[in-house]
N, C-alpha and C positions, 0 to 999 in steps of 0.2 A: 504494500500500500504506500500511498503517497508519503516522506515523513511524518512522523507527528509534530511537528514545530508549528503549526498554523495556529493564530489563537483567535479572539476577539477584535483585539485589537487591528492584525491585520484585515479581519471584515470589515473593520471601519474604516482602514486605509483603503482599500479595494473602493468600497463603495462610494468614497468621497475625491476618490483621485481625479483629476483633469489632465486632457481636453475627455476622457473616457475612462470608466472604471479598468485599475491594472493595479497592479502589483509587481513589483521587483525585489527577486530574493536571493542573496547570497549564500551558498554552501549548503543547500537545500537536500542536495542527495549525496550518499557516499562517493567520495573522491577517486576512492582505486574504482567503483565500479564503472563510475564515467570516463575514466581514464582509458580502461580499460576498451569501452566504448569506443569513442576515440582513436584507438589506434586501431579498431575493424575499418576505418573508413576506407577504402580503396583509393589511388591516385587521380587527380583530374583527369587522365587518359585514358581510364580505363573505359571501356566501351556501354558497359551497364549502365552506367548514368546514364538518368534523362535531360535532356536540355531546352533550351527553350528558343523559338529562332527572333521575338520579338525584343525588342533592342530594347527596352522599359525593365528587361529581367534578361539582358545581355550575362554569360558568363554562368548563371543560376544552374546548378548541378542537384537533383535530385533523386535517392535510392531509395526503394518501395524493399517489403520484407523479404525479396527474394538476394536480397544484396546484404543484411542482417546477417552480423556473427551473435556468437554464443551472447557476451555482455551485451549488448544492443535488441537483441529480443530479450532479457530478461529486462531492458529498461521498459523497452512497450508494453511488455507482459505486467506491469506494473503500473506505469499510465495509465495504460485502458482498460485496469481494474473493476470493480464496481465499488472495491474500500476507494482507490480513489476518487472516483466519479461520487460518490457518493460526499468526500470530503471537501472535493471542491464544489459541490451544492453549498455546502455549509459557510465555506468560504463567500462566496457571490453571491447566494440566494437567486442563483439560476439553476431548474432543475426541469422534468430529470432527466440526469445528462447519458447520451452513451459516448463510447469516444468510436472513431473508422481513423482509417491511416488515409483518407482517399486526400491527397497531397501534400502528406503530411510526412515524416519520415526521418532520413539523414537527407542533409540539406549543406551543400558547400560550393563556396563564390571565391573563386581566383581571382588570379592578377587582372584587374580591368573591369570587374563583374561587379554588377548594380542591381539593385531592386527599385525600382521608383515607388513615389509613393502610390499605397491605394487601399481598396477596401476589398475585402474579400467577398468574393462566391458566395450570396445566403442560403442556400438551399440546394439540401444533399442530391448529387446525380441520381439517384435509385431507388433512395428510399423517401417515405415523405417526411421528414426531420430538414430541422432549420442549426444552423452553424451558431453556435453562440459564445464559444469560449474558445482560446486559443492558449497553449501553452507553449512555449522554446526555452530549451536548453543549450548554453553556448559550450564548449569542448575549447576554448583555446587559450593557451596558458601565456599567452602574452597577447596585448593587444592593445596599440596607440591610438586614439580618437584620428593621430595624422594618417595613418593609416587608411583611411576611408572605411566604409562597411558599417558604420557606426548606424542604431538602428533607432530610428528616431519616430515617435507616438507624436501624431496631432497631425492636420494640417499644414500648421507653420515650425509642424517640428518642435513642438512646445518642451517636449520629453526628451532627455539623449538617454540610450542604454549602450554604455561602449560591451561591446560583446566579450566579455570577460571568462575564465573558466568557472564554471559552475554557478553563473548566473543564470535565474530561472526569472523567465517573462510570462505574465498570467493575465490576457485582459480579454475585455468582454466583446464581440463583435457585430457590430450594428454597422445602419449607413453614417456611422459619423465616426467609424474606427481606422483613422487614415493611419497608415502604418506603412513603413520601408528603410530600406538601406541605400538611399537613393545616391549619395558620392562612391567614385568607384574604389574599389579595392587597390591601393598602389603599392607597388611594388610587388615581391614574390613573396605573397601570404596568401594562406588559405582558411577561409572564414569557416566554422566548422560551427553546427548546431543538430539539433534533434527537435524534430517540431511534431505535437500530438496536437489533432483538433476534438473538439466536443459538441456534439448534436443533443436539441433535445425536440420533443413534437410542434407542428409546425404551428404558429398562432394567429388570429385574425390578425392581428400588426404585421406581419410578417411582410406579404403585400410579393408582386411580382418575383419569381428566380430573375436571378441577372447574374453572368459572369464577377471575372473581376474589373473593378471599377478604376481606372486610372486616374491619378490625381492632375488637372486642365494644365499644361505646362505656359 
């Protein structure tokens, strides 16, 4: 299950955060396990990756379960709980949740690779469930804001999270959850994360499926 360190107080951080409810938490899960993690990731050459050809998400490298070592499925096996799912309701007081890997995964951005800003996907390919929570875990054990990659909450970028090792990002996803790593990655670094998403049944608010939403340049 997810840690037990989440308390009260963090649901009142959560819930009172701006530009959108989030949460930023250092050293959240065991070290060797992420670690560990981490070094299952395959090379940016390696063929298995997905990529992307639109130039908003130039460079963006993504591995679905079939690319998963041993420490890496037993992180998912653990995110997509129902102790956790359950915990992170408790958290947000969004429920109830299930978690899918459907683009979600090992996630890594080389020399050059950007994400612009945007919103995501509301509503699951397959099933009728709506996107509501989003979680990423960063793997890398150094990392300069000069660097680029740095991944920034809001609009105007209100939020910086430099993508640190064992930093956990937790926030809520609506049409106002603008989010991206929009400057590029410089130099020879590789931006390393684990991303789970969280569905839960679809609501009158919900309102039209739509792709992802790019932020107007």
């Amino acid at each position: 299950m997810l840690p037990d360190v989440l308390t009260e107080a963090h649901r009142d951080t959560f819930a009172a955060a701006t530009p959108f409810p989030h949460l930023v938490l250092d050293n959240l899960w065991p070290d060797n396990e992420l670690r560990a993690a981490a070094a299952e990731f395959p090379p940016g050459d390696d063929p298995r990756w997905m990529t992307y050809p639109d130039p908003k998400e130039y460079g963006k490298r993504a591995g679905d379960h079939r690319m998963w070592g041993p420490a890496t499925r037993r992180f998912f096996t653990i995110a997509r709980s129902q102790d956790t799912c359950r915990r992170l309701e408790d958290l947000t007081g969004i429920g109830p949740l299930t978690a899918d890997d459907v683009g979600g995964g090992m996630h890594m951005t080389g020399p050059g690779g950007r994400l612009e800003t945007h919103v995501d996907f509301n509503v699951h390919p397959s099933l009728p469930l709506e996107r509501r929570l989003n979680l990423l875990v960063f793997l890398n054990d150094e990392w300069d804001r000069e660097w680029g990659g740095v991944l920034y909450l809001g609009r105007q970028r209100e939020v910086e999270v430099v993508p640190l090792f064992n930093r956990t990002v937790i926030f809520a996803c609506s049409g106002e959850s603008w989010h991206g790593h929009p400057d590029p990655v410089v130099g020879e670094h590789w931006r390393r994360s684990l991303a789970c998403y969280y569905y839960a049944p679809l609501r009158p608010e919900t309102g039209p499926a739509h792709t992802t939403v790019w932020r107007p340049e």
